[in-house]
C-alpha positions as CSV (number, residue, x, y, z in Angstrom):
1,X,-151.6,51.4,71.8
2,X,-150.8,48.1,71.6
3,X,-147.2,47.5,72.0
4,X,-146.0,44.7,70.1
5,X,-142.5,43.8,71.9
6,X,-144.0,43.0,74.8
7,X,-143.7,39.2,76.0
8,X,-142.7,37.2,78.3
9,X,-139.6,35.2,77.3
10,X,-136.8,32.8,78.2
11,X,-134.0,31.9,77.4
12,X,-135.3,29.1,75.1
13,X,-136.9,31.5,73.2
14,X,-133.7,34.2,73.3
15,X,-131.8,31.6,71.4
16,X,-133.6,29.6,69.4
17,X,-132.5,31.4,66.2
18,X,-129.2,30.1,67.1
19,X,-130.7,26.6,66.8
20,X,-133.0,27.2,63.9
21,X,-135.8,27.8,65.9
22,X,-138.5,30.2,65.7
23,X,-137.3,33.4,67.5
24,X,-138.2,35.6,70.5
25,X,-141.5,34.7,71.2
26,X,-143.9,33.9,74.0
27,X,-143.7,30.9,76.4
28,X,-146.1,28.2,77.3
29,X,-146.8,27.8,81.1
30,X,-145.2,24.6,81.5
31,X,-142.6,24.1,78.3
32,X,-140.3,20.4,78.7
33,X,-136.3,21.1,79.1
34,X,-135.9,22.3,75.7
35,X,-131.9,23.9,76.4
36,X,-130.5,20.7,74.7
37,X,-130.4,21.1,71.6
38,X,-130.7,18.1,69.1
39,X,-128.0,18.8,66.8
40,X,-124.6,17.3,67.2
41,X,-121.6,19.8,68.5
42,X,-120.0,21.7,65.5
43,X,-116.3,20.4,66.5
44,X,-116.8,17.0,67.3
45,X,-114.2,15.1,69.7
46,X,-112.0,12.0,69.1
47,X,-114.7,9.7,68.8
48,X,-112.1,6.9,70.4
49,X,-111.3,9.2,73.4
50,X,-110.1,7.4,76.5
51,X,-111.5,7.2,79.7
52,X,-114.3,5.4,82.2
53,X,-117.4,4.3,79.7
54,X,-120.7,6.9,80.6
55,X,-122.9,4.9,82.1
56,X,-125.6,6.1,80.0
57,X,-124.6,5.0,76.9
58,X,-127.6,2.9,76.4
59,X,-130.2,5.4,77.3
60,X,-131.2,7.6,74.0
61,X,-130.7,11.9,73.6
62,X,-132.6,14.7,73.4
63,X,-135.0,16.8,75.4
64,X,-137.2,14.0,76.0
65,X,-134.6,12.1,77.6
66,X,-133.2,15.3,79.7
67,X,-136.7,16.4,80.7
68,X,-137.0,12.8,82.5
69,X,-133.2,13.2,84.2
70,X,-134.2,16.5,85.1
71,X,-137.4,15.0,86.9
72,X,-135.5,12.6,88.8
73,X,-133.1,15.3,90.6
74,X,-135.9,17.4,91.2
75,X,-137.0,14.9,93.7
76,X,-134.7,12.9,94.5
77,X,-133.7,13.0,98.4
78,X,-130.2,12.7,98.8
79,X,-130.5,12.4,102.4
80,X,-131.7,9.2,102.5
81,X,-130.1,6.1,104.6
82,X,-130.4,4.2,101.0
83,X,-129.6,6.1,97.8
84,X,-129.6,4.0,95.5
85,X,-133.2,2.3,96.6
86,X,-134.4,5.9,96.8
87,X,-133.4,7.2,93.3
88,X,-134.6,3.8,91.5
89,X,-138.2,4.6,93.7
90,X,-137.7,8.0,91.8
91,X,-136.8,7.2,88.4
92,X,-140.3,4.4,88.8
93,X,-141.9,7.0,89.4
94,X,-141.1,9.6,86.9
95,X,-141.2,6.9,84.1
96,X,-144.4,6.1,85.3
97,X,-146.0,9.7,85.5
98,X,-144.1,10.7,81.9
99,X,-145.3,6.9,80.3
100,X,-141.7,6.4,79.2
101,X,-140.6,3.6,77.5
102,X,-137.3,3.6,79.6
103,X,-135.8,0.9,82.0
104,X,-136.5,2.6,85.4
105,X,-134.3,0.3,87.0
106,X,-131.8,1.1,84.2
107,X,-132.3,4.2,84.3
108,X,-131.3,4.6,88.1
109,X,-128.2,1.9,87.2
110,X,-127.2,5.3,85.3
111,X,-127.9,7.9,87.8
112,X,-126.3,6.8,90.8
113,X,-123.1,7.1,89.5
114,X,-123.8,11.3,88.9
115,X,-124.7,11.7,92.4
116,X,-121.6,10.6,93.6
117,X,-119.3,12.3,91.2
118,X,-116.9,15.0,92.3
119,X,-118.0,18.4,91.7
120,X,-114.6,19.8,90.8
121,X,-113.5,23.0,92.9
122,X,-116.8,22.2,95.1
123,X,-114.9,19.0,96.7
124,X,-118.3,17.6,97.0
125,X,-120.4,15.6,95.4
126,X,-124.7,15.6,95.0
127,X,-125.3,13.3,97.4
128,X,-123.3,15.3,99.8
129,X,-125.5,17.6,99.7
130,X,-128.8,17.3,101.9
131,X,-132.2,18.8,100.9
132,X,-131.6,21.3,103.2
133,X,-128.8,23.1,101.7
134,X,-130.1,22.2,97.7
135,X,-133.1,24.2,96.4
136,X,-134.5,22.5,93.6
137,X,-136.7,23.8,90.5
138,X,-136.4,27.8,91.2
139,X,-139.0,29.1,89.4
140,X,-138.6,32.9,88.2
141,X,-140.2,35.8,86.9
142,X,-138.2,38.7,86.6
143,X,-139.6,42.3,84.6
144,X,-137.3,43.8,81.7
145,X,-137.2,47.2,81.1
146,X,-139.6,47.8,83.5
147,X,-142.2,44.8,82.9
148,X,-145.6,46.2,83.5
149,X,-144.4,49.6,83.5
150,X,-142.1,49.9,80.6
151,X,-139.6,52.1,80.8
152,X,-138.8,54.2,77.9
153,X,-135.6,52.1,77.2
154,X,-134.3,49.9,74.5
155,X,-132.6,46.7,76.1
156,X,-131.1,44.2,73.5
157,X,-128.8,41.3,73.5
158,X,-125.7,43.8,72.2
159,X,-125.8,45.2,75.2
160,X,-125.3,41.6,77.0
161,X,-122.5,41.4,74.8
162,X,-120.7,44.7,75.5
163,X,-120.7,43.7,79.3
164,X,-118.9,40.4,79.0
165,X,-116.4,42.3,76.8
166,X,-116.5,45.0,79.6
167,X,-115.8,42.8,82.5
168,X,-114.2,39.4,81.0
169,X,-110.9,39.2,81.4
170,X,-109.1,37.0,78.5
171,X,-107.9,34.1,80.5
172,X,-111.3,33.7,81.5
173,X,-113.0,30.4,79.5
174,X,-116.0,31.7,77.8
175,X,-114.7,34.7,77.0
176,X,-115.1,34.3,73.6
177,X,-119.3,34.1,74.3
178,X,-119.3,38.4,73.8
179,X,-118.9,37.3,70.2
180,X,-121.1,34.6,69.9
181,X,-123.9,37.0,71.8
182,X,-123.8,39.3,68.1
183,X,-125.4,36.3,66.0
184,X,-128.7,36.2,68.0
185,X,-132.1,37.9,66.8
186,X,-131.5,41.3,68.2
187,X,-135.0,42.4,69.4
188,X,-135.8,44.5,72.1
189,X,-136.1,43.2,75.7
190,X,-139.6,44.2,76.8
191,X,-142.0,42.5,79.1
192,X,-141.1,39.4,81.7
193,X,-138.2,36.5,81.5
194,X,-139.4,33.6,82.8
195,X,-137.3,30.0,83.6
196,X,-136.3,27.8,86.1
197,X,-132.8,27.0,87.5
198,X,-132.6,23.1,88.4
199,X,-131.1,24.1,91.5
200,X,-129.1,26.1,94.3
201,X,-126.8,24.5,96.5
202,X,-125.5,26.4,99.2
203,X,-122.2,26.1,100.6
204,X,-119.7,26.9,103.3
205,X,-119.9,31.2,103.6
206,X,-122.7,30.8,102.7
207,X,-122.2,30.9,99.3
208,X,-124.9,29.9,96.4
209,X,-123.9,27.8,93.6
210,X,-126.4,27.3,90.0
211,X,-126.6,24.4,89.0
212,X,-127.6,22.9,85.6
213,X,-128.0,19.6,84.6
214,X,-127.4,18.5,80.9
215,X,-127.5,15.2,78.9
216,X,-125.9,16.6,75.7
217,X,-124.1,13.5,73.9
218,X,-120.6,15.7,72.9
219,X,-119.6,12.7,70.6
220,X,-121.1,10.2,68.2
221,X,-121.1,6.4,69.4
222,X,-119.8,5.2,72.6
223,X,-119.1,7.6,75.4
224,X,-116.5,8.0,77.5
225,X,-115.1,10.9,80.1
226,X,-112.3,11.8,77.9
227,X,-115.0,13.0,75.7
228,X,-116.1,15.5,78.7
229,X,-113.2,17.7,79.5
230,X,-113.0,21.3,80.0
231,X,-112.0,22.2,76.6
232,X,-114.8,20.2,75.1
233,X,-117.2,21.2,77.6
234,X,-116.5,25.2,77.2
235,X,-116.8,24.6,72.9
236,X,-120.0,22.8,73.6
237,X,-121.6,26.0,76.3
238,X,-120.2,28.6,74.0
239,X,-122.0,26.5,70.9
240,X,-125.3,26.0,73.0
241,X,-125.1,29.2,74.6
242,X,-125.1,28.0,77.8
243,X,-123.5,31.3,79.2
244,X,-126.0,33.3,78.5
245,X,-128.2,30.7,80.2
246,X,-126.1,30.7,83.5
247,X,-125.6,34.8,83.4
248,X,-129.4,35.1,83.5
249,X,-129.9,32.4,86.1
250,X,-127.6,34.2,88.5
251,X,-129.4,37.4,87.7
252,X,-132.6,35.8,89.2
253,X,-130.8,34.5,92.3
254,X,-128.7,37.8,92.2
255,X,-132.6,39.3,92.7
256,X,-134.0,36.6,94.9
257,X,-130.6,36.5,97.7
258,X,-130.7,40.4,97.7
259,X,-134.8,40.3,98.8
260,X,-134.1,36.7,101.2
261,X,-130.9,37.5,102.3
262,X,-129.7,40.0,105.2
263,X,-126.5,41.6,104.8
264,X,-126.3,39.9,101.1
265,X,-122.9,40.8,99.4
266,X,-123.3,39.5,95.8
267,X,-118.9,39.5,96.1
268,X,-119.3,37.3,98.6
269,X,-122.5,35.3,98.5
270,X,-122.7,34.5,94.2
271,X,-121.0,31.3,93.8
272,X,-120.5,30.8,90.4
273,X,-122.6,27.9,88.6
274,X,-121.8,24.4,87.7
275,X,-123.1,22.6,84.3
276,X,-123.2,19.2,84.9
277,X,-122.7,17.2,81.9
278,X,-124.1,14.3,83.1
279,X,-123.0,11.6,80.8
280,X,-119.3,12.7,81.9
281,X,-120.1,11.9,85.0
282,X,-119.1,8.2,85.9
283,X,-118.7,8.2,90.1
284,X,-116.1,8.4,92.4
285,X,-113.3,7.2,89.5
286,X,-113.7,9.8,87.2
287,X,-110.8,12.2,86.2
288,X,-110.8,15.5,88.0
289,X,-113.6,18.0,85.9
290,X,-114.9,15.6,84.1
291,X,-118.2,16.2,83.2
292,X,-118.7,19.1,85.4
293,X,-117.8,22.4,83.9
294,X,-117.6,25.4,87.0
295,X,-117.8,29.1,85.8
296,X,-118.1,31.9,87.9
297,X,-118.0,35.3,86.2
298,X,-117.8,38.3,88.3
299,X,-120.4,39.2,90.1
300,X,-120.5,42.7,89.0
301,X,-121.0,41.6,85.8
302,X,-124.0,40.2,87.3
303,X,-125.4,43.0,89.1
304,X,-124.7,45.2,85.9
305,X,-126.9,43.0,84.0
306,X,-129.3,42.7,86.2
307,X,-129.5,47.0,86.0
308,X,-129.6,46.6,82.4
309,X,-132.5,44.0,82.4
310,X,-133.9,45.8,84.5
311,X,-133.6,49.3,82.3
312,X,-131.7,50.9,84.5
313,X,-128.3,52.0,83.4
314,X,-125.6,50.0,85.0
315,X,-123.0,52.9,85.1
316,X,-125.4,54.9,87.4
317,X,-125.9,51.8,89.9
318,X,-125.7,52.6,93.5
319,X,-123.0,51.2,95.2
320,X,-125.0,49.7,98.1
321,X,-126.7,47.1,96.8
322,X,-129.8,46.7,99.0
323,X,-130.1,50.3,98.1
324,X,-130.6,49.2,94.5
325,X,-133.8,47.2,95.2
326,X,-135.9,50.0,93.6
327,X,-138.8,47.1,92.7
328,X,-138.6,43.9,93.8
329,X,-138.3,40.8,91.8
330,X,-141.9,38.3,91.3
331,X,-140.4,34.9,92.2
332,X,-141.6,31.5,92.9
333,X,-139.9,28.4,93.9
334,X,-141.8,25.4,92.2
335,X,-144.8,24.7,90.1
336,X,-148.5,25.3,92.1
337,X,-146.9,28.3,94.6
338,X,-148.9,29.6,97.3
339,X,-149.1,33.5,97.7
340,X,-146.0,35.2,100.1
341,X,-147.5,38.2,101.0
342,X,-144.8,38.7,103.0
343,X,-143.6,42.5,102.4
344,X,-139.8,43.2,101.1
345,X,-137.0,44.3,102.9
346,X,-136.9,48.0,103.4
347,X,-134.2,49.7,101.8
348,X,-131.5,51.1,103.4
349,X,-131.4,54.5,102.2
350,X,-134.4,56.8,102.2
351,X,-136.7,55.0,100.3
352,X,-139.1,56.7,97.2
353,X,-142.7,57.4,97.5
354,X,-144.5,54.0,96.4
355,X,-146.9,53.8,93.7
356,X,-149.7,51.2,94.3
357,X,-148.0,48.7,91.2
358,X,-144.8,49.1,93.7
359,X,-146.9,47.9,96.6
360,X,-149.0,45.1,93.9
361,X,-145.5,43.7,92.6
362,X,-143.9,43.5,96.1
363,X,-146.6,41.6,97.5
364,X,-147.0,39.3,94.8
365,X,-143.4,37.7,95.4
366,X,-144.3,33.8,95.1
367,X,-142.5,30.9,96.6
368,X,-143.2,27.5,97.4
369,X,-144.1,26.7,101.3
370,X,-141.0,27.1,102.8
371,X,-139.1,23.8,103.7
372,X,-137.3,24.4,107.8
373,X,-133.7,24.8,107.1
374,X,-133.9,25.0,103.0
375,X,-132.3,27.8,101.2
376,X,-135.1,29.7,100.6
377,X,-136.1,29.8,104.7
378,X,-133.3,32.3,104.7
């Protein structure tokens, strides 16, 4: 029988009805950055806000535009003697591969100031950190509700929203997101979500921080970053629905640590994520926070989801959480991945009688080849 809500999803496609879009549906292999969306924020700033002018002012919207930005990161290598020479090299050659009809040299005149921004709690900036410790494009796959083997659950977006209710506490800044959850298409969660997170830094612990960049214009006219502060930055997630966006991003690397990582402690090792509003980002001189919005919910929260994505009841979790790896999670860090056929960690408790799909899924983990030092070599 054929069963028809089954699909492999994202969380584009999870809400898109809150931008007019077309629904749940399936993905394309290789979609652009469409979590931008076009239309302008519903409560609009001062448009005569003070504060340091964004330095891409110039430089047009959309997901066009944050595709290319998103391009430029990915390669960029902060670790070189000179940064600036390197990221206009990159932004030639992005423009050049995407035929844009952007400046390159402009466009670099822009992004050099982002790298060297402040990256609030962090006390570091982008270009602090070498490629070593910052994993970019993590590609992911992860089953829901069993993926090939569906269990005989019903996962929907309610239940996201009872858990942020369950463990948000009401100082916390996107605690009103439980409500915003309710207004999405509410279809059952059957099959594979796929994405990418721009990128994992890792930091002193170690801890893992997601990060995400975005070029959403959170004003009409001319820019500045007064018009990026927390306040405005938390209305524009909530409206975007960025949160449910980071939640499911540190779900993958919740998965991706606990298989990579010995000892892994998701209290200890899950650092939160940082959105990077990239037009509020104007170098060394800009106010504290702006244009970088830091959120780290609790990582139970996390694991919870991650149970309940997973069709597993999150009030019957096991408290040891490499015990929990009952199937592992089919990941792959960048586009064109070679084969890992390296085998999962054993489990710490006695482990079940494997069926040949266990064995199939845990030896068809993906990752890029494995850079000496990165965060993935862990």
């Amino acid at each position: 029988m054929l069963d028809n809500t089954w699909r492999r999803t994202s969380y584009s496609a999870l809400t898109a009805s809150a931008h007019d879009g077309v629904g749940v549906g399936s993905e394309i292999e290789e979609p652009e950055k469409d979590d931008e969306p076009e239309e302008p924020p519903l409560a609009t700033p001062d448009p005569a806000a003070e504060g340091i002018p964004s330095t891409m002012n110039h430089l047009p919207g959309g997901t066009v535009f944050g595709t290319l930005v998103h391009a430029v990161f990915e390669i960029v290598d902060t670790s070189a003697a000179d940064l600036e020479a390197e990221l206009t090299a990159c932004c030639r050659d992005v423009v050049a591969q995407r035929l844009s009809d952007i400046d390159p040299d402009e466009l670099a005149h822009a992004l050099l100031p982002v790298l060297y921004t402040r990256l609030g709690p962090l006390a570091r900036t982008l270009a602090d950190f070498s490629p070593k410790d910052r994993l970019a494009e993590l590609d992911f796959e992860l089953p829901l509700a069993g993926g090939d083997d569906p269990a005989a659950v019903t996962v929907t977006l309610g239940q996201v929203s009872d858990l942020l209710r369950r463990h948000l506490t009401p100082d916390d800044p996107l605690v009103e997101y439980a409500d915003h959850v309710r207004t999405l298409e509410p279809v059952p969660l059957r099959g594979y979500l796929t994405g990418s997170i721009d990128a994992v830094l890792r930091i002193d612990g170690p801890r893992f921080v997601v990060v995400d960049y975005k070029t959403n214009r959170l004003a009409p006219g001319e820019l500045t970053t007064g018009h990026y502060t927390r306040d405005a930055m938390a209305a524009e997630m909530i409206r975007a629905h960025y949160p449910m966006q980071a939640l499911l991003y540190s779900v993958a690397l919740h998965r991706y640590l606990r298989w990579r990582l010995s000892g892994y402690d998701p209290e200890i090792h899950l650092g939160g994520s940082q959105y990077l509003f990239v037009r509020g980002m104007a170098g060394p001189d800009s106010p504290p926070g702006s244009g970088v919005f830091d959120w780290t919910p609790p990582a139970a929260l996390v694991t919870d989801l991650s149970d309940l994505l997973a069709g597993r009841p999150y009030r019957d979790r096991l408290p040891n959480c490499a015990a929990r790896q009952r199937r592992p999670t089919r990941l792959q860090r960048g586009r064109g991945a070679g084969r890992c056929r390296r085998p999962c960690r054993s489990e710490t408790r006695e482990p079940r009688r494997r069926t040949e799909r266990d064995v199939h899924l845990a030896t068809a983990l993906a990752v890029r080849a494995v850079r000496s030092g990165s965060v993935c070599s862990i």
